[in-house]
C-alpha positions in Angstrom: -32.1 -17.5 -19.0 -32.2 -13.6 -19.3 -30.5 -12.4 -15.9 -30.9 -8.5 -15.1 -28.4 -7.4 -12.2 -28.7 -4.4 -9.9 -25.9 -2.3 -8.9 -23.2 -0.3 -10.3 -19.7 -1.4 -8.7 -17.1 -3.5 -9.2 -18.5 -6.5 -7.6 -21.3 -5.9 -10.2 -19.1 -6.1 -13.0 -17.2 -9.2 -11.5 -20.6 -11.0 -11.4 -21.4 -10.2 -14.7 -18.1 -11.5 -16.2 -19.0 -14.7 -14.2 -22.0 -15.3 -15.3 -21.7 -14.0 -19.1 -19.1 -17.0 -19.2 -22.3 -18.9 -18.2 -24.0 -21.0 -21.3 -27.1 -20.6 -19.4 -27.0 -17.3 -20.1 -29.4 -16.1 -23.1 -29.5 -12.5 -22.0 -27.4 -10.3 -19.7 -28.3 -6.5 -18.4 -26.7 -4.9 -15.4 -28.4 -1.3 -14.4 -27.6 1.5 -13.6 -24.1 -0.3 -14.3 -20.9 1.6 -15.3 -18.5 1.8 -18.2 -17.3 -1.7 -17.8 -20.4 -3.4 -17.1 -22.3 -1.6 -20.1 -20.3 -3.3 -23.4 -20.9 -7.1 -21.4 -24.1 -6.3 -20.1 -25.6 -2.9 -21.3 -28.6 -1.8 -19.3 -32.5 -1.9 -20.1 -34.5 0.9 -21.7 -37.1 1.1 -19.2 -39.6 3.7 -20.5 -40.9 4.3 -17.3 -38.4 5.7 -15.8 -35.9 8.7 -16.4 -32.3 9.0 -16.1 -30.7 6.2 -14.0 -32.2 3.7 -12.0 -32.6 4.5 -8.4 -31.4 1.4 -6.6 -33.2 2.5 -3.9 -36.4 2.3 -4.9 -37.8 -1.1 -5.2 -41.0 -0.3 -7.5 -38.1 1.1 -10.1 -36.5 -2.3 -9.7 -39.3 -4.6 -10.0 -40.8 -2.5 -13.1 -37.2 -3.0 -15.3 -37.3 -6.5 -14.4 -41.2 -6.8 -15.5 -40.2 -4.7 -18.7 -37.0 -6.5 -19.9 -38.6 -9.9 -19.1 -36.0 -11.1 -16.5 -36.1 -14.6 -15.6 -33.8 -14.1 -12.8 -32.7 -10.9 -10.9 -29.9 -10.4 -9.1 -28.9 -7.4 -6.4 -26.0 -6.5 -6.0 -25.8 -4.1 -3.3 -27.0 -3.5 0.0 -29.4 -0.4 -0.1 -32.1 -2.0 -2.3 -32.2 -5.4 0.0 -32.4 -3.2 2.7 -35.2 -1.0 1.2 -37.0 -4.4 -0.3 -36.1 -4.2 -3.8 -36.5 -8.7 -3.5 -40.2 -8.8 -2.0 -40.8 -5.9 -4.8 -39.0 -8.4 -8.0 -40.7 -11.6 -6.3 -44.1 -9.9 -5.9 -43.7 -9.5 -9.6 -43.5 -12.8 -10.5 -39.4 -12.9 -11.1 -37.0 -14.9 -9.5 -34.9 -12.7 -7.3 -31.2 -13.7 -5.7 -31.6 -11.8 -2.4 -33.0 -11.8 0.8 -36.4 -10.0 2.0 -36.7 -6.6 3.5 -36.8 -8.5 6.6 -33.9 -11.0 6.5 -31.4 -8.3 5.1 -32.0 -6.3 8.3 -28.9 -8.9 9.3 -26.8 -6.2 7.6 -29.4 -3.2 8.2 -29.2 -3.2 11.7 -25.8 -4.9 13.6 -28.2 -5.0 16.4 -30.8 -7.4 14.8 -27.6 -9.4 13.6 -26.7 -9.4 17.4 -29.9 -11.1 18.5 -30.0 -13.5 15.8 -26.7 -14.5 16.9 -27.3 -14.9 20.3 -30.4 -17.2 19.9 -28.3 -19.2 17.3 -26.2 -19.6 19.4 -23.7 -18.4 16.9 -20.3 -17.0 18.3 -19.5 -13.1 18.7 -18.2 -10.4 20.5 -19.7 -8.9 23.4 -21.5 -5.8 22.3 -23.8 -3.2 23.6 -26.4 -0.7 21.9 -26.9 2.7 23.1 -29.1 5.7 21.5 -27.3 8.6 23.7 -24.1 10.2 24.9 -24.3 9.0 28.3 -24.2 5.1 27.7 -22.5 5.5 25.0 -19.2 6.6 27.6 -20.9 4.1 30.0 -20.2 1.2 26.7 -16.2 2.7 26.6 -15.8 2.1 30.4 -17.3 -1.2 30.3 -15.2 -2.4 27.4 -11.8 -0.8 27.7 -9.5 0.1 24.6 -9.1 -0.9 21.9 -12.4 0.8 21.3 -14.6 -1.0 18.5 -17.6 1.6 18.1 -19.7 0.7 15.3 -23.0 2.3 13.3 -25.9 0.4 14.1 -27.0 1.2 9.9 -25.7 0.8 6.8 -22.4 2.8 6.4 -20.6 2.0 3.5 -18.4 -0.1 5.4 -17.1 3.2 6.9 -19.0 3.2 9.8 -16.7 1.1 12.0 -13.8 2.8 14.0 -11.5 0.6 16.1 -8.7 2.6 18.3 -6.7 3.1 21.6 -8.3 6.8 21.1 -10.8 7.8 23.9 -11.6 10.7 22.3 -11.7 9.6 19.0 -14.3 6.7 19.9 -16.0 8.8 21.4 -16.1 11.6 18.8 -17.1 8.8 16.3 -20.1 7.5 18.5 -21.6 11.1 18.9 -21.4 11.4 15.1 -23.0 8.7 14.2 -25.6 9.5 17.1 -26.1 12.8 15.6 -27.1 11.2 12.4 -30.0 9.7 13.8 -28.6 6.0 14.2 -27.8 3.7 17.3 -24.4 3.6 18.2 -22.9 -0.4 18.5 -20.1 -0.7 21.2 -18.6 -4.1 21.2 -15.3 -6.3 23.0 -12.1 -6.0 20.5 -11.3 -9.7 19.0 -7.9 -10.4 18.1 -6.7 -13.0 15.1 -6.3 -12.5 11.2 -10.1 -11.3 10.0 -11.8 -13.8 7.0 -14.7 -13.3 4.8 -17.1 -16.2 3.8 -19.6 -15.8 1.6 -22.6 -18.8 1.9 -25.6 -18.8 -1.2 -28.2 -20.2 0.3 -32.3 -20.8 -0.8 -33.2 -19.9 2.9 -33.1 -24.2 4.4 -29.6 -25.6 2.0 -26.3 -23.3 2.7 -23.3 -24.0 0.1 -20.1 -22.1 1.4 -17.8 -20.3 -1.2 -14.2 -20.3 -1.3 -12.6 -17.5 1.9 -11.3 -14.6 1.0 -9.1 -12.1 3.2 -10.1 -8.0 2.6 -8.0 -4.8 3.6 -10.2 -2.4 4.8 -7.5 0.4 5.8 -6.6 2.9 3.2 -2.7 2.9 3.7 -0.5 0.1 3.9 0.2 -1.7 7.2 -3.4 -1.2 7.5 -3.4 2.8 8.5 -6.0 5.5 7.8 -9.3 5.3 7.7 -11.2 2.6 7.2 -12.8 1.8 3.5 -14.7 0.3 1.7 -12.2 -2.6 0.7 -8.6 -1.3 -0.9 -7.8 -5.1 -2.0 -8.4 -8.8 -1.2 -6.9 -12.7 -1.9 -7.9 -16.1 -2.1 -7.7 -18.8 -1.6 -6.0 -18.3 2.6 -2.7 -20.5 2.5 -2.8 -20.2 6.2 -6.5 -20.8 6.9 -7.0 -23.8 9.7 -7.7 -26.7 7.2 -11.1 -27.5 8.6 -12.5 -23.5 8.6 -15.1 -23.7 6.1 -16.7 -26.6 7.6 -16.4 -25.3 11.1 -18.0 -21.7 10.0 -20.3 -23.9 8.3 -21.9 -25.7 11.4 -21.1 -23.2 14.0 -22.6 -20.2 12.1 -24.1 -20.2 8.5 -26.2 -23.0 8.6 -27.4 -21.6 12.7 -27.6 -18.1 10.8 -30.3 -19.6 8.3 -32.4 -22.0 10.4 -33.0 -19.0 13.5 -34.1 -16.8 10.5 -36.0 -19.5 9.0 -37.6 -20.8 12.5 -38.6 -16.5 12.7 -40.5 -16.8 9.5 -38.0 -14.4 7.4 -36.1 -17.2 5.5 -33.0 -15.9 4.0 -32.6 -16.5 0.3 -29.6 -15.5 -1.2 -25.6 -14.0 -0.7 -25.2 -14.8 3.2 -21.8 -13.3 4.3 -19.9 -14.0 7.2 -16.8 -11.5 8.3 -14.6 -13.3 10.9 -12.0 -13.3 13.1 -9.8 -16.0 13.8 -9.2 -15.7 17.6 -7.2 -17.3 20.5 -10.8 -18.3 21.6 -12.0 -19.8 17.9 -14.1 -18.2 15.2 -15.8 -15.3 16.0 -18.0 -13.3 13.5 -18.0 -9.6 13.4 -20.4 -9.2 10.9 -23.1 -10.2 8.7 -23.8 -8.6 5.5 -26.7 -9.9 2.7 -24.9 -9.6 -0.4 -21.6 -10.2 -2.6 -19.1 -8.1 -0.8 -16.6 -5.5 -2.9 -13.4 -6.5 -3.5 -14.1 -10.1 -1.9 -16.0 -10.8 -5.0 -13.4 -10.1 -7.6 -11.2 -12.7 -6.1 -13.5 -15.5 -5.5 -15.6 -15.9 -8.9 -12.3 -16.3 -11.0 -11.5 -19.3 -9.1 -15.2 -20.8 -9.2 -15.4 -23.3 -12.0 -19.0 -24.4 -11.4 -21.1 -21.7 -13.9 -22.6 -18.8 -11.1 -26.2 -17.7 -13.1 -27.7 -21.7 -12.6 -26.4 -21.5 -9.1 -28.0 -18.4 -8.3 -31.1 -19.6 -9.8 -31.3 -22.9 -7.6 -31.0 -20.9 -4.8 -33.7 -17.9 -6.0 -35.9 -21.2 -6.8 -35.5 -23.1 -3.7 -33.8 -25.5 -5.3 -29.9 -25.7 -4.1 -30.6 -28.9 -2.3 -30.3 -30.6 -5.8 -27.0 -28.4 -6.6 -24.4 -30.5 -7.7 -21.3 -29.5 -5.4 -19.1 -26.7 -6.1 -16.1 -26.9 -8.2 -13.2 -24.9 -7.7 -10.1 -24.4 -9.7 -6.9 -24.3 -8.5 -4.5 -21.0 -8.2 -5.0 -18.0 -6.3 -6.9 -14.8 -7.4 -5.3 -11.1 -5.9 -7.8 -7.9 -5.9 -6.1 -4.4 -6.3 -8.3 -1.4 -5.6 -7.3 2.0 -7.7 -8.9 5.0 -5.6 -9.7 8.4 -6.6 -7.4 11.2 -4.6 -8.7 12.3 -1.6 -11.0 9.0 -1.3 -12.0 8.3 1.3 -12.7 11.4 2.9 -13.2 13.9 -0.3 -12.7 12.2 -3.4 -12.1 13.6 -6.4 -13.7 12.6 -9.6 -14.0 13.6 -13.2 -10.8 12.1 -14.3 -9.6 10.5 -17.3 -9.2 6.7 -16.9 -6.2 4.9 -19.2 -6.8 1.2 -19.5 -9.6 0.7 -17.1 -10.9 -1.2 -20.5 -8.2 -4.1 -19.7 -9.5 -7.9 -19.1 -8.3 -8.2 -16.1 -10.0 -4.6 -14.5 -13.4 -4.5 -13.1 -14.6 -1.0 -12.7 -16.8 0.3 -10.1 -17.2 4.3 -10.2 -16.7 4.8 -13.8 -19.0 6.4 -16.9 -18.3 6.4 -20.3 -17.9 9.9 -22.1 -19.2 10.7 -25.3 -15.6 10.6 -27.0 -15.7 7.2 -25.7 -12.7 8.1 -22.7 -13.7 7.0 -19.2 -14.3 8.8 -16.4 -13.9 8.7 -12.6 -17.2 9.4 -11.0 -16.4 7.9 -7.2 -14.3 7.3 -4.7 -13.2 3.6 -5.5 -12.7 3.9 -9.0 -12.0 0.4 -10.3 -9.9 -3.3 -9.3 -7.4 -4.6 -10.9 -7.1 -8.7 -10.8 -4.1 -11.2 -10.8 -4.7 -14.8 -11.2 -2.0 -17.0 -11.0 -0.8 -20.8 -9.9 0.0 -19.7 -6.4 -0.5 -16.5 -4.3 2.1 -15.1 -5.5 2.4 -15.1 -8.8 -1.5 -13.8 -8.2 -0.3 -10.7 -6.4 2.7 -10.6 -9.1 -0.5 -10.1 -12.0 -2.6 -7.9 -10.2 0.6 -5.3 -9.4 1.8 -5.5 -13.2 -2.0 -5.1 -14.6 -2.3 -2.1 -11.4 1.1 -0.3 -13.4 -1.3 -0.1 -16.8 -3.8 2.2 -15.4 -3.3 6.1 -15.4 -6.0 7.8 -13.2 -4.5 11.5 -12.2 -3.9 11.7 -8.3 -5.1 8.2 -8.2 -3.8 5.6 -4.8 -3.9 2.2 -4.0 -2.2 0.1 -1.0 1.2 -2.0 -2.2 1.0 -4.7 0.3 -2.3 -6.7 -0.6 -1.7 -10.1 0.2 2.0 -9.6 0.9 1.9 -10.8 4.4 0.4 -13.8 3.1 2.9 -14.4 0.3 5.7 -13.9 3.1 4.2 -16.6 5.6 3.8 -13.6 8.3 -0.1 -14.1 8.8 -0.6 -16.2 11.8 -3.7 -17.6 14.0 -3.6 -17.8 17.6 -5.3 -21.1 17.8 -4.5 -24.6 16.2 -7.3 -27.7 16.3 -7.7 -30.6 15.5 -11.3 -31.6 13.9 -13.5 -33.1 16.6 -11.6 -30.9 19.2 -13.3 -28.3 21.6 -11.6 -24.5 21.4 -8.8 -24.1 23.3 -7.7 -21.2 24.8 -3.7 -20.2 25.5 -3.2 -19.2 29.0 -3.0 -15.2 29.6 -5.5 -14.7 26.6 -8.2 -12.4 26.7 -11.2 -11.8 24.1 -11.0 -8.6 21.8 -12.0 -7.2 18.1 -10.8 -5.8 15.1 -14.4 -4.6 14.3 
């Protein structure tokens, strides 16, 4: 099978290390790619196009898949679901992991997510949408701090601001107003956050392994919020029963609504979660692999990731032999450019971003052969290990081989977790109905 992948980070590279371990796997190409993904997976001459691939344009896509003769694509990010780059690869006769134009507005628009949940019946904060100024401060009132304001678009993952700061929420709403989107203004939920990711062929949903993300630049989860400065798995303190509760309560929900609408989703469905006094509540949807999650899930996944992909880009996970999982724990270290993630600055020289254990996201290769920084999260650095901690004890030894000038990364991924301090406010038995402690209310980390 010769598999073509789209996208140029580090959970681009992480799927390309799983699946060139795949004996599936005649060919592998990952475009535009980076310096990490381009000696495991170097990308197509497309004589068609010029320069780099434009992720966002699905015509660019579908004509490098055409070209190399891909039997199965796979996208990576968000941008070319969103834009249709899958309708563009399956109109073109190719097997394509990732949902439609229309099923990936469930990360497009946290509006369209909202509705889908509601007549899924799938649990969620409390949230309204608002186009000016004036509701916008009529959302704040209604709510109450902590403020969870939210871009109705894509954003990076740096569209979300949750604070006690009137002003700041409300500086943060008029921007995102001013940039032509909807503003999303939702109740604050408390509990420990989780991210799930589901693959799914649109009707059978297999759920991965969970994974915990920090999306705060600083440690103790300060600054601004990021596109993912680390993440862990598997969750040590995770209800025992959480995958097969997120399972019935909202993936496979999630899938039959969009499936009932006449947009089946087909592909990378995941679920970001809070665990709180009320029960599982999701904040988010996204329609692909998410960055760092990735990095930490694959190297525990035994069963080979390419056939998988293509049972689901074939409508044929129902015949999937279950997942297989080894044991251990995987840790996620992101290095960051200075100044990310306001102003990064790029252009620096990368020592031992070559390592096994790194999976670069914003690097190029210069001609001398050094690599460069070229964005804000510059690579991830991952620990695997028999337990959680000796995971997080890898990951910070491989994180002290890597030189990048001015470069930062949190100290405390998966710390709390190694130190027993994570907790949930609810406990269950299976079978049981939620229960709520008395003198708990509903809120939301965003």
């Amino acid at each position: 099978m010769r598999v073509l992948v789209i996208g140029s980070g580090g959970r681009e590279h992480a799927l390309c290390v799983a699946m060139a371990g795949d004996p599936a796997v005649s060919a592998l190409s990952c475009t535009p790619g980076n310096a990490g993904t381009a000696a495991l997976a170097p990308p197509p001459e497309v004589p068609q196009t010029t320069g780099s691939m434009d992720v966002s344009q699905p015509k660019q896509i579908a004509a490098a898949a055409r070209h190399w003769a891909a039997d199965l694509v796979v996208i990576g990010p968000e941008v070319p679901l969103v834009a249709g780059a899958a309708d563009a690869v399956r109109a073109a006769g190719i097997a394509c992991f990732g949902p439609s134009r229309e099923a990936a507005a469930l990360e497009g628009s946290k509006t369209f997510a909202k509705q889908v949940m509601i007549a899924a019946g799938v649990p969620t904060a409390e949230a309204v949408t608002v186009a000016s100024t004036a509701d916008l401060q009529a959302a704040l009132d209604r709510f109450g701090a902590p403020y969870v304001v939210k871009d109705d678009g894509l954003a990076a993952g740096k569209g979300v601001l949750v604070t006690e700061d009137r002003e700041a929420a409300t500086d943060h709403g008029r921007t995102i107003l001013a940039g032509g989107h909807c503003v999303v203004v939702e109740d604050y939920l408390d509990g420990p956050e989780v991210s799930l990711f589901a693959v799914t062929d649109g009707t059978t949903v297999l759920a991965l392994q969970p994974a915990q993300d920090f999306k705060r630049i600083g440690d103790g989860d300060t600054g601004r919020n990021t596109g993912g400065m680390g993440a862990y798995s598997p969750l040590p303190w995770a209800p025992p029963h959480l995958v097969a509760d997120v399972m019935s309560s909202v993936l496979q929900p999630t899938v039959d609504e969009l499936r009932r609408r006449g947009t089946p989703f087909t592909g990378l469905l995941y679920a970001g979660l809070a665990l709180t006094s009320r029960g599982v509540r999701v904040i988010e949807f996204n329609a692909r692999f998410g960055d760092p999650e990735t990095q930490v899930v694959l190297p525990l996944l035994i069963t080979p990731l390419a056939g998988l992909l293509y049972a689901a880009a074939t409508g044929r996970l129902a015949d999937h032999d279950p997942l297989q999982w080894r044991t251990g724990a995987a840790v996620a270290v992101v290095v960051a450019a200075p100044g990310y993630p306001e102003n990064p600055r790029t252009g620096q020289v990368v020592h031992g971003a070559d390592g096994p254990d790194v999976r670069q996201a914003s690097t190029e290769r210069a001609p001398d052969g050094r690599v460069l920084a070229t964005g804000g999260r510059v690579l991830s650095v991952v620990g695997t290990g028999p337990d959680l901690a000796a995971a997080r004890r890898a990951a910070y030894a491989a994180v002290g081989t890597i030189t990048l000038g001015g470069g930062q990364y949190r100290t405390d991924i998966a710390q709390a977790a190694v130190e027993g301090r994570v907790r949930v406010p609810w406990r269950r038995e299976r079978g049981q109905r939620w229960a709520q402690p008395p003198g708990t209310r509903r809120r939301s980390p965003g």
